[in-house]
Structure formats: structure tokens, C-alpha cells
C-alpha positions in Angstrom: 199.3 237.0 141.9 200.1 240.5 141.6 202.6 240.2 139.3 200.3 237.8 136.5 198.0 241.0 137.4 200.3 243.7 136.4 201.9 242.3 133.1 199.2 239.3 132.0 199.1 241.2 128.6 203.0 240.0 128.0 201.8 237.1 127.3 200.2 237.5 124.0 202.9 238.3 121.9 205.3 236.0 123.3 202.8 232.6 122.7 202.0 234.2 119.4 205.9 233.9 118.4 205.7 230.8 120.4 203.1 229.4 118.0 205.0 230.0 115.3 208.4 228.5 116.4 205.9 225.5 117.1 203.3 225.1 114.9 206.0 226.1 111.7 208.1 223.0 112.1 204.6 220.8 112.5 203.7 221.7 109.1 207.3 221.4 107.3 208.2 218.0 109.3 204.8 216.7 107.9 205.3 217.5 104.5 208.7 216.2 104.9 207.8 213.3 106.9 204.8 211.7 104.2 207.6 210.6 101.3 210.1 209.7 103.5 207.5 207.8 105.3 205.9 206.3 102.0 209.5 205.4 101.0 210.4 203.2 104.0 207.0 201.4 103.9 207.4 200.6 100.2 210.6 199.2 99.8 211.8 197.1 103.1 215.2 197.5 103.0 214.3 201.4 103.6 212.4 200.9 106.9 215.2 200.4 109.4 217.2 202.5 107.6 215.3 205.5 107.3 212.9 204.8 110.7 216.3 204.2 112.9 218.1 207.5 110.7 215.3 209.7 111.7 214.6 208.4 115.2 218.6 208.9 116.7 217.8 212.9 115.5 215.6 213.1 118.4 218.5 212.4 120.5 220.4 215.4 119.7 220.0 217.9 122.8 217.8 220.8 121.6 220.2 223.5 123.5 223.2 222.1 121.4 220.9 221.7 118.1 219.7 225.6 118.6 223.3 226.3 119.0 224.4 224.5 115.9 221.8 225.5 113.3 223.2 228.8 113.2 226.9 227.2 111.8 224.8 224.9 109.7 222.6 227.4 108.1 224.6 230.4 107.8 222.1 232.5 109.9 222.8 234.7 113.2 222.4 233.4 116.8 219.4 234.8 117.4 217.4 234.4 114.7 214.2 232.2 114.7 215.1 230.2 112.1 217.3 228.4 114.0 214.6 227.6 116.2 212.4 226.6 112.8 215.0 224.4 111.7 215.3 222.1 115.1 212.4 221.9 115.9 211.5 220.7 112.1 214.3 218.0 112.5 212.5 216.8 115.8 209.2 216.7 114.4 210.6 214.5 111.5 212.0 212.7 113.8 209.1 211.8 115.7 206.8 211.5 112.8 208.2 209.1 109.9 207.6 206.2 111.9 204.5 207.2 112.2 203.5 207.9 108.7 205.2 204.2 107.9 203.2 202.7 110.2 199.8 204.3 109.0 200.5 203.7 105.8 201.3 199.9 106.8 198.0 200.0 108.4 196.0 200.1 105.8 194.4 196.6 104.8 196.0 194.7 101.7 192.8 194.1 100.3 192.0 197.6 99.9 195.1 198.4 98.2 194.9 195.3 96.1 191.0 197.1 95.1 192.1 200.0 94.5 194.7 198.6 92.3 192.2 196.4 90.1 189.6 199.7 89.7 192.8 200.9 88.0 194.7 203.3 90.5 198.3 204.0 89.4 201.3 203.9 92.6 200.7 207.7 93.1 196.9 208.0 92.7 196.4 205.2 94.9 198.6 206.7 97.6 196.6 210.3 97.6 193.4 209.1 97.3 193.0 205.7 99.5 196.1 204.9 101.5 197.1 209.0 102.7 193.5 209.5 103.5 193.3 205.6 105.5 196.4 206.8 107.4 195.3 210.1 108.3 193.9 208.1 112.2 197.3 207.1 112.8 199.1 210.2 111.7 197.4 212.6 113.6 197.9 210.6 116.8 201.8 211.1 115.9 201.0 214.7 115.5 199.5 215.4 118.8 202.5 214.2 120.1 204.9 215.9 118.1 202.6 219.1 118.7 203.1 218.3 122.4 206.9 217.8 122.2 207.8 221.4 119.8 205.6 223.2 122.4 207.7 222.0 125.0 211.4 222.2 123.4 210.4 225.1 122.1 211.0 226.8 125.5 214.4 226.2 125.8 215.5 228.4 122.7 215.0 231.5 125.4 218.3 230.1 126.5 219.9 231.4 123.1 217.9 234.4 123.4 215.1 233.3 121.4 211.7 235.2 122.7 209.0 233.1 123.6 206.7 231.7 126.5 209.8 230.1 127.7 211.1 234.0 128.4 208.6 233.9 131.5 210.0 230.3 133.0 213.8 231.6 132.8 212.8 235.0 134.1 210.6 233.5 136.6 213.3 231.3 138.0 216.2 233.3 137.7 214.3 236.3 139.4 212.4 234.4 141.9 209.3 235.7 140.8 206.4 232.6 141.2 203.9 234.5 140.0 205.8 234.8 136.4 207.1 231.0 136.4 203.2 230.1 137.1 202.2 232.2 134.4 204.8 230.7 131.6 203.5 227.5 132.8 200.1 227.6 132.5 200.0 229.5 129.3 202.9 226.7 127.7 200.2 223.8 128.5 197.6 225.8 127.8 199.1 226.2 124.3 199.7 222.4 123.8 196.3 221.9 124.6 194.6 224.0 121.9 197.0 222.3 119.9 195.9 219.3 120.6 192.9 219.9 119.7 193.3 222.2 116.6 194.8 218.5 115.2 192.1 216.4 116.8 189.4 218.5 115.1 191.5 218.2 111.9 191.7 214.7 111.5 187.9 214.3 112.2 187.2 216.9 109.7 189.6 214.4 107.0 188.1 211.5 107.9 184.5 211.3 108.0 183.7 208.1 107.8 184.9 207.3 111.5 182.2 209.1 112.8 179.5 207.2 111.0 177.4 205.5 113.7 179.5 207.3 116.3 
């Protein structure tokens, strides 16, 4: 207790850059995540491929994905970006099954309506089935807000700072007081998270809350 006492304030800039290196990749992997997503729900031949492609890059250990982005992009060992990059590739990974299966959600007939009220491919995908999968979707994203927050921690092993600085520290020094403190503040971070997204997707959609 003394310790979180004497240096509580180090927190604050290390879960700011931890927000980043997590909340960064959320936002790319989305946007990256809604064509691909759109593409293996349209044509059926793409869904295994592209669902099963972008699933097996989950399985790539984050320690040896931190260490690789730097050969891959060009960049030094210890710059974020590195970090940005993984954890981007994860959040795709986690998230174009997702966006296929909202997007398959969506009822045939309403497609078919929107079809006969004269809504083209595109304008039917941005104005009825986007907005119908936006339920679905954000449950994917709470998880993949979950899982950067938590991977995140590890790129303190490559000299990355972040709240994971106060778990390796903690640990290595023996100091509980510190390991507590990365602890709390990491799930205290997925938390507001959590519900930064869950107040999102209520905000896009709503009609759910109509008689709620």
C-alpha cells in the first residue's frame, strides 16, 4: 500500500499510451474488418476462406508478432507502431467473423425491401444491413476491446511502455503493491472500454430501446 501511495500518479501516462496501443487497432481492425466481412458474406466461396484466413492470425503468439513487425515494417524495435500493427492484425482477426455473421443476421425480407424501394448493393449495405448489424458487431468489439487491452501488456516485454511496465516491474521486483496496481488499472481500463462500446452501439441503434 505504500508503494500505490507514493507513485499512484505513474499510472496516468502509462494507461494513456496504453489506450492508444489499444483503442488504435479497435478502430483500424474495424474499418478493415466491415469489407472483408461484407465480402465473405456476399459471395460463399469467400466465407471459409477469408473467416478461416483471418481466424489462424489470432494464433500467432503476440511476443513473436511484436518481434516480427519491426522486420515486416521497416520500423525500430521499440517503436509503438509495432505494437499498432499486431494488435490491428488480432482485432481483424477476431472481428471478420463477426461482421459476416451480423451482416448474415439480417432478415432476407428486409434486404429483399430494401431492394424493391430501389436500394443499389452499396446503398443498401450503409443504410439498412451496416446499421441492422451494428448489435452483433459491437458484441465482437467488446471482446476484441477486452483481448488488445490484455495483449497489449505484453509489448513491455520489447520495451514498449504501458500499464504492462507495472506487472513486469512488479514481478520482477517483488513489489505487490505495483503488480496490484498494473492489475487493477489494466481491468479497470477494459472496463471503461466496455462500456465506451456498449454506450456506442445504443447510441447507433435506437430502435432497440423502444419499449425497453
Amino acid at each position: 500500500m505504500t508503494w500505490i501511495r507514493d507513485n499512484w500518479s505513474a499510472v496516468f501516462p502509462l494507461a494513456g499510451a496504453h489506450v492508444l496501443l489499444a483503442g488504435i487497432p479497435l478502430l483500424i481492425g474495424l474499418i478493415v474488418s466491415i469489407p472483408l466481412g461484407w465480402v465473405a458474406r456476399r459471395w460463399r466461396t469467400a466465407y471459409p476462406v477469408v473467416v478461416t484466413t483471418s481466424g489462424l492470425l489470432y494464433t500467432i503468439p503476440s511476443l513473436a508478432l511484436f518481434i516480427l513487425m519491426p522486420l515486416i515494417l521497416g520500423t525500430k524495435i521499440l517503436d509503438p507502431v509495432n505494437v499498432i500493427a499486431a494488435m490491428t492484425v488480432y482485432t481483424v482477426a477476431l472481428l471478420v467473423r463477426t461482421v459476416a455473421d451480423g451482416l448474415g443476421a439480417v432478415p432476407d425480407h428486409v434486404q429483399q425491401s430494401a431492394t424493391a424501394m430501389g436500394y443499389g448493393t452499396f446503398r443498401r449495405f450503409f443504410a439498412v444491413e451496416l446499421p441492422l448489424a451494428i448489435p452483433v458487431i459491437t458484441a465482437g468489439l467488446r471482446v476484441a476491446a477486452v483481448s488488445n487491452v490484455s495483449i497489449v501488456s505484453v509489448a513491455s516485454l520489447v520495451g514498449v511502455s504501458q500499464l504492462g511496465d507495472l506487472l513486469i516491474d512488479g514481478f520482477n521486483r517483488n513489489i505487490p503493491g505495483e503488480l496490484w496496481l498494473g492489475i487493477a488499472a489494466c481491468l479497470l481500463l477494459a472496463l471503461i472500454f466496455d462500456v465506451v462500446i456498449t454506450t456506442a452501439g445504443r447510441l447507433l441503434t435506437p430502435w432497440t430501446r423502444v419499449g425497453s
